[in-house]
N, C-alpha and C positions, 0 to 999 in steps of 0.2 A: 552445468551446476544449476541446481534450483533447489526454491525454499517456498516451502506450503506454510502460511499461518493464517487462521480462522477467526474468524470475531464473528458477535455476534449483535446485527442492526442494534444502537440505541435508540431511544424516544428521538433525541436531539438531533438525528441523523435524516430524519424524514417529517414528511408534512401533514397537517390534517387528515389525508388521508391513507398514512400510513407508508406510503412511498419514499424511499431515500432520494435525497436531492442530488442531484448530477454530480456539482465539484465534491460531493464526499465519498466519492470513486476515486479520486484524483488524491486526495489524502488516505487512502486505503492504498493505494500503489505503493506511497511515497513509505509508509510503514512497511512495507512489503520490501522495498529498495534496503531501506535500513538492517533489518530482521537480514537480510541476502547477505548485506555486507558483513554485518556481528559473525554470521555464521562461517565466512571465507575469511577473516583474517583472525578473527578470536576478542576483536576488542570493538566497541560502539562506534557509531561515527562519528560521534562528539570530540571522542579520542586522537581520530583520524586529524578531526577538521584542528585540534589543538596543535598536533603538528605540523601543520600547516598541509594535510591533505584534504583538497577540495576536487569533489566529484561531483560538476555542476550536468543537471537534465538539460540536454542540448535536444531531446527531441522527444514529443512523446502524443502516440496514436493511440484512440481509445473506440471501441466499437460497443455498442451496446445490445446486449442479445435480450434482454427483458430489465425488468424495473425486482430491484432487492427492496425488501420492505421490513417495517420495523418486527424485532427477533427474529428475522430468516437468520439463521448461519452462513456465513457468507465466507468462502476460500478463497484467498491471494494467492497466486501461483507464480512466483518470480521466478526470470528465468535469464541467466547470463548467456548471453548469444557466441560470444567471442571474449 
C-alpha cells in the first residue's frame, strides 16, 4: 500500500538562497504518514489518536539525493512495508 501526495516548496520552507532546510523533509514525511493512514482506515489520525490509538515513529532513515527549493513540486511517496 502506498500514498503519493505533492506540495509545492513555500517561501518559509527554504533560505535566502532558495533551498529548503533539512528538518522540513522530516515534516513533509510526517504529512505523508498521516495522508497514508486517512487513506487505509477512512478517518484522520486525530481520530485515531482520540480513541486512544497511538502510532509512535520508532524509526526513521532519510537519504538525501539533491536539495528541493522554493516552488519545486515536490512528491511524498509513502509506502507501508508490512
Amino acid at each position: 500500500m502506498e500514498h503519493d501526495l505533492e506540495l509545492r516548496v513555500r517561501y518559509a520552507e527554504s533560505d535566502q538562497m532558495g533551498v529548503v532546510y533539512h528538518t522540513n523533509y522530516l515534516v513533509w514525511c510526517e504529512m505523508g504518514r498521516t495522508e497514508l493512514i486517512r487513506k487505509l482506515t477512512g478517518v484522520s489520525y486525530a481520530a485515531l489518536e482520540a480513541e486512544g490509538v497511538l502510532l509512535a515513529v520508532s524509526d526513521l532513515s532519510i537519504r538525501y539525493h539533491g536539495a528541493a527549493r522554493y516552488d519545486n513540486l515536490v512528491r511524498v511517496t509513502t509506502t507501508l512495508a508490512q
